[in-house]
N, C-alpha and C positions, 0 to 999 in steps of 0.2 A: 598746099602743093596741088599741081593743076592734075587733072584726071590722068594724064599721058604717066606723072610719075606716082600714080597714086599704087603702083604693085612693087615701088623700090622701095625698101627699108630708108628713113630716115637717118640721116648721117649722125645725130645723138637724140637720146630722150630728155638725155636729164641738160640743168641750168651749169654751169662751168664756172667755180667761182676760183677759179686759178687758170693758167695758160694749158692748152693745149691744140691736138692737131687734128684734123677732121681731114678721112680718107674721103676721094674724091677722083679715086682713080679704078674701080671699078667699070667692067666689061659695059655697063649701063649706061657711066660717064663717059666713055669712050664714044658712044655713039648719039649723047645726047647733049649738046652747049646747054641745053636752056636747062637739065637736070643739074649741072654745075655748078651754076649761076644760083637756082632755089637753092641748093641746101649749100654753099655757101654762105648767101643770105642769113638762113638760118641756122647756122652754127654763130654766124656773128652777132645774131640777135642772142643765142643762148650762152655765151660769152659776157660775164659781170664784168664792168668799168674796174679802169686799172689791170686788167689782165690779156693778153692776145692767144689767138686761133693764129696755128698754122693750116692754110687752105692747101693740100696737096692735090695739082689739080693733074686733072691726065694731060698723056701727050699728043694725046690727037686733036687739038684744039689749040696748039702751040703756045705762045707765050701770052700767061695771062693778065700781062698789060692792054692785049688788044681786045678782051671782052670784059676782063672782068673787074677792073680797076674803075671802069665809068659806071658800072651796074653799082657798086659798092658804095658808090658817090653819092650816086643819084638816090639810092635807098636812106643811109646816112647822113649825108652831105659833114659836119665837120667834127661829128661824134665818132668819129674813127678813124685813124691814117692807116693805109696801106704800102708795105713794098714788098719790092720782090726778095728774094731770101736766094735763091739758089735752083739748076737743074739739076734734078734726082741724078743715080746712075741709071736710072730704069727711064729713064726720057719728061717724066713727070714736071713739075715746076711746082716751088713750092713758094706760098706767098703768105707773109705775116700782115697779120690784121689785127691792133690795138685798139682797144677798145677803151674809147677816152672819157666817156661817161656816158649816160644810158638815152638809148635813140629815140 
């Protein structure tokens, strides 16, 4: 994680060897895409093949087709499929990431 997000708690510690959902909608994310972007990254890295992360990402960064679908590519490229799943009621967006075997 780069220095700017080194005073945010990490979105998990541990490895995930089943599906779950990484909060990403904190005051912090709110004000920071590129905070987002890393610890999505790394929830999908700590995410075991055959299992998916849901990414709940804030809403002040709008729909995350338009940052975070090409970051996830680019990191991965074909060890993972991503889509979109849904907007929260709270404005959020949440996007499932499968994790197709290990990146």
């Amino acid at each position: 994680m780069s220095r700017v997000h080194e005073n945010v708690p990490p979105v998990t510690d541990a490895v995930h060897d089943n599906s779950w959902s990484a909060n990403l909608e904190t005051p912090e994310h709110a004000e920071d895409r590129s905070l987002v972007v890393a610890q999505a990254v790394d929830a999908v890295e700590k995410t075991t093949a055959g299992n998916h992360v849901n990414l709940v990402s804030h809403a002040a960064h709008g729909h995350p087709e338009t940052y975070l679908f090409d970051a996830l590519e680019d990191r991965f490229g074909d060890a993972v499929t991503a889509e979109y799943v849904d907007q929260c009621g709270c404005g959020g967006h949440v996007t499932r990431v499968h994790v197709r075997r290990e990146a």
